[in-house]
Structure formats: structure tokens, C-alpha cells
C-alpha positions in Angstrom: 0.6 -14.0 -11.2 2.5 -16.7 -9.7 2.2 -20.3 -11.2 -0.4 -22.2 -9.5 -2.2 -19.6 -7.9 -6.0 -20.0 -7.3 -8.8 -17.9 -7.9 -10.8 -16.9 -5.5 -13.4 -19.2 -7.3 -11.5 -21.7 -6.7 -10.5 -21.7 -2.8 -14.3 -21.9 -2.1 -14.8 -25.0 -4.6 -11.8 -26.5 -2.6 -13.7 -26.3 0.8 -17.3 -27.0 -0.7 -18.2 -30.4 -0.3 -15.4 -31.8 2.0 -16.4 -35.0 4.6 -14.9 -33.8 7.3 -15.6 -34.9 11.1 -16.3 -33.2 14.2 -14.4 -33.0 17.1 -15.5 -30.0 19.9 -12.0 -30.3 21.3 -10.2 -28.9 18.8 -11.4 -25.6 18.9 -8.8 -22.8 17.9 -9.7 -20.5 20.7 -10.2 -23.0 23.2 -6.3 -24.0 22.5 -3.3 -22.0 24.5 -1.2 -20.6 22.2 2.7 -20.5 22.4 4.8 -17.1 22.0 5.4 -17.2 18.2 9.4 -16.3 18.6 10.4 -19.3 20.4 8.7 -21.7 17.8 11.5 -24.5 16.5 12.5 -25.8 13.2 15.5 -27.8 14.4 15.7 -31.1 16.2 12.1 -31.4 15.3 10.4 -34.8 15.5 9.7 -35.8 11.9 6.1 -35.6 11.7 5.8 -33.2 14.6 4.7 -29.6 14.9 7.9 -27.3 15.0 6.2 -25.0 17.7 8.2 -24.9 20.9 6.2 -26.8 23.9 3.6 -28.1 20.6 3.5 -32.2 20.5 0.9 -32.3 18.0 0.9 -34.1 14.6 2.4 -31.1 12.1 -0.2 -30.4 9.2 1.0 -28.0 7.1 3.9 -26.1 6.1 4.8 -22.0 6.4 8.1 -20.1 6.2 10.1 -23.7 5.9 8.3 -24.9 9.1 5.5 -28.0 9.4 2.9 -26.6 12.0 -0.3 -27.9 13.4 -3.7 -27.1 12.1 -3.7 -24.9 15.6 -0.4 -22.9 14.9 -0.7 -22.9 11.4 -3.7 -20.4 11.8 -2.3 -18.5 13.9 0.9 -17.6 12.6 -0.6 -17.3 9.1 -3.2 -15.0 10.8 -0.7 -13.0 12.4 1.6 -12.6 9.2 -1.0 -12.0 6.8 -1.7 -8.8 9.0 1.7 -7.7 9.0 1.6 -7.8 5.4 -1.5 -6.0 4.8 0.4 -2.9 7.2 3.3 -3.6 5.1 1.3 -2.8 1.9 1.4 1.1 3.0 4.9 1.6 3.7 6.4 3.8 1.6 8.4 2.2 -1.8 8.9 -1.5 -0.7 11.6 -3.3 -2.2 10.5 -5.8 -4.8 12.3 -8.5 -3.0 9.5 -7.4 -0.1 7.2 -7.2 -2.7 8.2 -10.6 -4.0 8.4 -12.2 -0.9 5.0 -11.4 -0.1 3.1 -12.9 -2.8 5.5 -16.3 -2.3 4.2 -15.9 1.2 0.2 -15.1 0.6 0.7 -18.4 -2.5 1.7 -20.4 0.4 -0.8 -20.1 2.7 -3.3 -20.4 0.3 -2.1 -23.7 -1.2 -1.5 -25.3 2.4 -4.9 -24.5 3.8 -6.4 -25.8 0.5 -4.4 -29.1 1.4 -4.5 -29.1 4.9 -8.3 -29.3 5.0 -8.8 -31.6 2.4 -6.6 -34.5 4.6 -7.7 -33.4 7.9 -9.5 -35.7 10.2 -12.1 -34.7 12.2 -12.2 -31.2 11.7 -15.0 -29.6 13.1 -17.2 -27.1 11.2 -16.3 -24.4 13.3 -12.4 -24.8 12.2 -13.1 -25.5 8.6 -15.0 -22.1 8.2 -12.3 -20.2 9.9 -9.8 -22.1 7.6 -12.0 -20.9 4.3 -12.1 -17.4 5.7 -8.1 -17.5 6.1 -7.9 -18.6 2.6 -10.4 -16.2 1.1 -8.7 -13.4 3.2 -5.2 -14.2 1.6 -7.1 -13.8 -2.2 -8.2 -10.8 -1.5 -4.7 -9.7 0.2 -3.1 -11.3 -3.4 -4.8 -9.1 -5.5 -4.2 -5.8 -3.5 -0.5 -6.5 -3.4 -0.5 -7.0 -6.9 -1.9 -3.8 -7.5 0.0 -2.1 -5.0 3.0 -2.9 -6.6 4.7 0.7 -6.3 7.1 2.6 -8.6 9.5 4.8 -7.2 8.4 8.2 -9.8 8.8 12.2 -8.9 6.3 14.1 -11.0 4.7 17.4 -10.6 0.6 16.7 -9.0 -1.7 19.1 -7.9 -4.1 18.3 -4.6 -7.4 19.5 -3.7 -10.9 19.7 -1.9 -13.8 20.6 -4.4 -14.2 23.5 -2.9 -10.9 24.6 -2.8 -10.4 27.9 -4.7 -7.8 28.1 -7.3 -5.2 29.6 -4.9 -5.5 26.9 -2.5 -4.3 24.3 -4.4 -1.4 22.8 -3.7 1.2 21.9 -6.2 3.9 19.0 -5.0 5.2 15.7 -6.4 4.9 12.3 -6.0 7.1 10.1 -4.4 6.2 6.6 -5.9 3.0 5.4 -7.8 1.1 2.5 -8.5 -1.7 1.5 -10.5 -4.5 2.6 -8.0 -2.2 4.8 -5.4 0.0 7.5 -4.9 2.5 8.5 -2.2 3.0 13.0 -2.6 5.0 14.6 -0.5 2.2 17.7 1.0 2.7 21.1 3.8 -1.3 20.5 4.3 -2.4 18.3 7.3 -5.2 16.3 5.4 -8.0 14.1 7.0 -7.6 10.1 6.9 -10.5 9.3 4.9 -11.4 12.7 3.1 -11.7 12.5 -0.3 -9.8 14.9 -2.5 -8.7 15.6 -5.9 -5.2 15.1 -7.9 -4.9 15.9 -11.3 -2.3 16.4 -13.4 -1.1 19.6 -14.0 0.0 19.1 -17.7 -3.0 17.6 -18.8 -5.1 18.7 -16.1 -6.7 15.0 -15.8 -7.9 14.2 -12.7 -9.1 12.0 -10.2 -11.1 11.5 -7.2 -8.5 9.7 -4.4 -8.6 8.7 -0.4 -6.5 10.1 2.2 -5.3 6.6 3.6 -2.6 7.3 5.9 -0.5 10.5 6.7 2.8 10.5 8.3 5.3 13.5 9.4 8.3 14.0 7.0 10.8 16.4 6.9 10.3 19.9 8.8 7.0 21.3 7.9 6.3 18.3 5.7 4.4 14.7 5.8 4.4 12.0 3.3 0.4 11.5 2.2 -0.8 7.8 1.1 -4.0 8.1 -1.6 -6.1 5.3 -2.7 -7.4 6.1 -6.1 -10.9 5.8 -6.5 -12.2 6.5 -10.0 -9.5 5.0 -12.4 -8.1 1.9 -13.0 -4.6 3.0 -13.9 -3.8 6.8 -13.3 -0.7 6.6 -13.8 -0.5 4.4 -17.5 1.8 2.2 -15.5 -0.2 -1.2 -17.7 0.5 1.2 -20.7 4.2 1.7 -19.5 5.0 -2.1 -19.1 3.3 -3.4 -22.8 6.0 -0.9 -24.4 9.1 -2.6 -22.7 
């Protein structure tokens, strides 16, 4: 966990309570938003937001920019959703993995601060701000335990009713504590829930077909959410022996 990072507890006792004012005319939606790749950093009145065409007082910071209360949401918004898609690529680097928690830790702590010094922030805003915050908790966690581990181990898949020859026996291509990329010549159901087990132990588990993409020739790579165990794969077992 990174240092300073708050609980979720936390980001709501930040918002509770805060005087803020009202002001109908600062509305997110009722505000024209500028194309998010011709936002600047350089040249920047100090003090200003760095959005290109934006003149308003700069509130917060994200990615090494100072942004409006306006632009702030919406490119922490925007980038938040990109990260939660990034989640399910297939074995993301650790700097990736890294970079998203710095990212998720960031706007966390500036919409914490940003809403605790803004003036005349009307209700409206300041619940859209809390859910931005709470959303990038929850996001935290899951990229935390989606941390994936590149490992190629034998796993068997399967519907319940499945009879033994059905059963498909393949490997894995990375792990993490409550996932599983396998490699698979079946074309599965997003959503269906289906069995994995171990084929040396024969311990299984109940999983989620989350997303399903084609891979080489006759075969696709299979995301699985686990749904039953904390840690399938002893990975919290594997790290308190290093």
C-alpha cells in the first residue's frame, strides 16, 4: 500500500461536514469541455489552469499539471476508466502496475484537498467530487489484487455438467490472487460461471468468464474472475517465504 493512502473510511470523513457554498453556475455539465490532448503545461500562467483555451483559477494537480475543479474531474474521470480497461489486459508491466496506483493515490489525495479549500462549491459538485474519490478506492483495491504474475501451469476447465471427457485441460498464462488468464480451444460465455481445478490436487474453484479474446489459430486467451477463494493460487503464501 502506498504511504499515505486513505481508506475508504476515510475519503467520506474528508467530505462529511465541509462549509462549502453554492454557486448554480459552476455546474460540471453545464461547462464546455476542451479536447483533452491539446491541454498545456508550458507557458502556463502561475496560478492558472494548464487546459488549453481554460482561464480559470487551477485547483488541483494530476499527471504534473494544475487543473481547474472543471478539468480536474474530467480528466481524472476519463483516466480512471482507462485504468479500470487496463486492469484486464493481459500481464501488465509492474511499471504499468506501478504507475497506476501513483495515479489512483493522486487523485484521491487532490480531491480530498481540492474540496476542502474550494469556495463556493455547490452541493451538486461536491457529491460528484466524493463519488470520484470513492470510485478511485474501490479501483485501488482491485489493482492491488489484480496484481498479475506471469506463471504456466497445467489447469483443468469446466461447466458442472460437463462430463469427464469434456473437460478441458490447458495452462495458465499469468495469475493473481483472485484471477487467472488460460489459454482455451472452447468459445466460452462472458459471464458463465465455470470450474478450474487443479489437476494435481484436484482443488477447485468456482470462476467468471470476464473477457475472451482470439489468440493464436484455433485459440483465445480467457480472463476468469475467481469467485470462491481468496487466494487460489498461494500467491500471499508465495511472497511470506521470500
Amino acid at each position: 500500500m502506498l504511504p499515505g493512502w486513505p481508506k475508504v473510511s476515510y475519503v467520506q470523513d474528508a467530505f462529511a461536514g465541509l462549509d462549502v457554498g453554492v454557486n448554480p453556475h459552476n455546474d460540471l455539465g453545464a461547462m464546455q469541455m476542451a479536447n483533452e490532448t491539446s491541454h498545456r503545461g508550458i507557458g502556463t500562467p502561475e496560478g492558472t489552469c494548464a487546459w488549453s483555451g481554460c482561464g480559470n483559477k487551477s485547483e488541483a494537480a494530476l499527471d504534473g499539471y494544475r487543473l481547474c475543479r472543471n478539468h480536474f474531474y474530467q480528466r481524472a474521470t476519463k483516466r480512471l476508466e482507462e485504468y479500470r480497461a487496463g486492469l484486464r489486459q493481459v500481464s501488465p508491466g509492474m511499471a504499468d502496475h506501478n504507475a497506476t496506483l501513483k495515479f489512483i493515490s493522486e487523485v484521491i489525495s487532490q480531491t480530498t484537498t481540492l474540496v476542502a479549500n474550494a469556495k463556493l462549491l455547490a452541493p451538486a459538485q461536491r457529491d460528484q467530487f466524493l463519488n470520484l474519490s470513492l470510485s478511485a478506492a474501490e479501483l485501488y483495491k482491485q489493482a492491488q489484487r489484480n496484481a498479475r504474475i506471469r506463471r504456466n501451469m497445467p489447469i483443468l476447465v469446466y461447466r458442472e455438467k460437463d462430463s469427464k471427457g469434456m473437460r478441458e485441460l490447458t495452462n495458465t498464462v499469468d495469475v493473481s490472487k483472485q484471477g487467472v488468464c488460460i489459454v482455451t480451444v472452447r468459445l466460452w460465455e462472458i459471464g458463465e460461471k465455470i470450474w478450474i481445478e487443479k489437476p494435481a490436487s484436484q482443488v477447485r474453484t468456482l470462476a467468471r468468464v470476464a473477457w475472451l479474446k482470439k489468440g493464436e489459430l484455433t485459440q483465445f486467451l480467457m480472463g476468469l474472475d475467481i469467485l470462491d477463494s481468496e487466494d487460489f493460487w498461494g500467491l500471499d503464501l508465495a511472497s511470506s517465504k521470500k
